[in-house]
N, C-alpha and C positions, 0 to 999 in steps of 0.2 A: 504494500500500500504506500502511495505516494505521502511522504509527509511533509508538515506545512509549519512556518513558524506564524506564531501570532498575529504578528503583523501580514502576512498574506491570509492568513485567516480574516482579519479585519476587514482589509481589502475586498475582500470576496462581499462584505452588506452590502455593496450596490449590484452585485451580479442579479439576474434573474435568472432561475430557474426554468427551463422549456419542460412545458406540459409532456406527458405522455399519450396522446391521446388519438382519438380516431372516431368516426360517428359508427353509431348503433355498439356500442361494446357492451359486454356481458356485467361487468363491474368495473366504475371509476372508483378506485382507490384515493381519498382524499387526506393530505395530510394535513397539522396544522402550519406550520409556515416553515419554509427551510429550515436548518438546523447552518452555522457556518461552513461548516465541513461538506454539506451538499451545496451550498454557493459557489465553496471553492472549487466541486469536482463535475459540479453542473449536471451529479447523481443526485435521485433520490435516497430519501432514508441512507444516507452515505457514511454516518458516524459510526466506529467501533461500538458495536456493543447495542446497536441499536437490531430490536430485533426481529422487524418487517419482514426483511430478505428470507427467514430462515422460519418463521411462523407461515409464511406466504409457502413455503413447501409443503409442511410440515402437514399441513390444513389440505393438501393436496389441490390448491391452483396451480402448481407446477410441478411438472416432474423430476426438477431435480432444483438444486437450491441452487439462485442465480445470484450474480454477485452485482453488486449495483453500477455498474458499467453496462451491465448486459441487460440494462431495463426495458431499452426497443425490444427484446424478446417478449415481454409482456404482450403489445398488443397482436400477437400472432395466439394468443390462447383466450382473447377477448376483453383483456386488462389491460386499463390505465392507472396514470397519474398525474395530481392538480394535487393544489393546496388551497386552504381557504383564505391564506395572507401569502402574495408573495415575498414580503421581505422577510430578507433574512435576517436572524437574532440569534445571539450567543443561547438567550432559553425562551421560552414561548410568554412568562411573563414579562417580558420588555415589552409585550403587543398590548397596546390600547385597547377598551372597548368599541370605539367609533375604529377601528381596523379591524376587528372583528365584526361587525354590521355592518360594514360596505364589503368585508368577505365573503360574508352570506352572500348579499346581493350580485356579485358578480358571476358568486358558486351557480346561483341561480340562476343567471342567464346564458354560464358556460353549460347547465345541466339540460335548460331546455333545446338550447344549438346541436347537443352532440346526442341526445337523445339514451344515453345508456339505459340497461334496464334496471341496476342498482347503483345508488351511490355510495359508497363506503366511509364514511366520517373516522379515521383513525384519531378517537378522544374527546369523550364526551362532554366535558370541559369543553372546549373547542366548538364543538356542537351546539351545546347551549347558548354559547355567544352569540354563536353569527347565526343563529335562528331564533334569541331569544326563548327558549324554552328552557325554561328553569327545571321543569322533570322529568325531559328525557333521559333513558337509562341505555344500559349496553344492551343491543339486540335492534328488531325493528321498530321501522319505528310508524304510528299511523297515520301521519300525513306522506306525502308524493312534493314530488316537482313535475309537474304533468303526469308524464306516467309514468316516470321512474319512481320507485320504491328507493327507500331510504334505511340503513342500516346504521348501527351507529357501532362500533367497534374500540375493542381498549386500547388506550395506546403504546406504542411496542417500544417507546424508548425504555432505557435502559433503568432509566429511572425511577419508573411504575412499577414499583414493588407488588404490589398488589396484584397482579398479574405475573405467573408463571409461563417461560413459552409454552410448554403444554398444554394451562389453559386458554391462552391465545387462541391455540391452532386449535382446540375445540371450537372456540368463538366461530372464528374465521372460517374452521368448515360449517357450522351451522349455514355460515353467509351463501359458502359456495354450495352446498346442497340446495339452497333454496333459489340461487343464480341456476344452476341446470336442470330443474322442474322447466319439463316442457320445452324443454331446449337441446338440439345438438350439441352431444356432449364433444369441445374440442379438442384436438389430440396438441396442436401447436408441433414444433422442431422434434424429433426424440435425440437421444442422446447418442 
């Protein structure tokens, strides 16, 4: 893994992050706003320790555990990624509340443009902001963005004790069991 001193780290808050994305996908993955380490590498969920990449196996969206470089692979198995803020912060409380309610709102004009059939909110926390719903909880959730169904999912930093990747990857397969109801199950690259 490339390493970075601080000050390129720093550097890296003005970068933006390019979506992962594509219309009609199976599940958009949403995070809440870069982390520095994905500014600097212009990957998602890019930080040691952060445990997206390897919960996103584990949950069986992928067939083998990608490394976050290899995120274009995603939308060959009907998965993206977007965030709700795109600026980057050293931790997600540097984000304002007025950053998180114009992140909704944009989430929600990029949701209805690209049409997915679920959205993945990576953090409920996160969730609650930029939708203003103070009692959502992890799981579904029962409003829409049109016809996208909405999920709310824990968050997989490294951080969130409270979450084991084991229990992640139950989460997350709950997601993906309910994402291939009725749907072509896709195989995407094999190995």
């Amino acid at each position: 893994m490339t390493r970075f001193t601080q000050a390129e780290l720093e550097a890296a808050r003005d970068r933006l992050v390019p979506d992962v994305l594509a219309d009609g996908l199976h599940v958009l993955f949403c995070g809440i706003n870069p982390g520095l380490m994905t500014a600097a590498t212009g990957h998602h969920f890019a930080r040691p320790g952060n445990r997206f990449w390897p919960v996103l196996h584990l949950s069986g969206f992928t067939p083998r555990l990608l490394k976050p470089a290899e995120q274009g692979e995603l939308l060959s198995y009907g998965l993206g990624i977007t965030n709700v803020v795109a600026r980057a912060t050293a931790r997600a409380d540097e984000l304002t509340a007025a950053e998180y309610a114009e992140g909704g709102r944009l989430l929600t004009a990029k949701v209805t443009r690209v049409r997915p059939r679920w959205l993945a909110v990576v953090g409920v926390t996160a969730y609650r902001a930029a939708f203003a719903d103070r009692r959502a909880q992890v799981g579904p959730q029962e409003g829409t963005i049109g016809e996208t169904r909405v999920w709310v999912l824990p968050n997989p930093s490294g951080l969130n004790a409270h979450w084991t990747a084991a229990t992640m990857a139950e989460e997350f397969g709950r997601l993906r069991a309910a994402a291939a109801e009725g749907q072509p199950v896709t195989e995407g690259p094999q190995e």
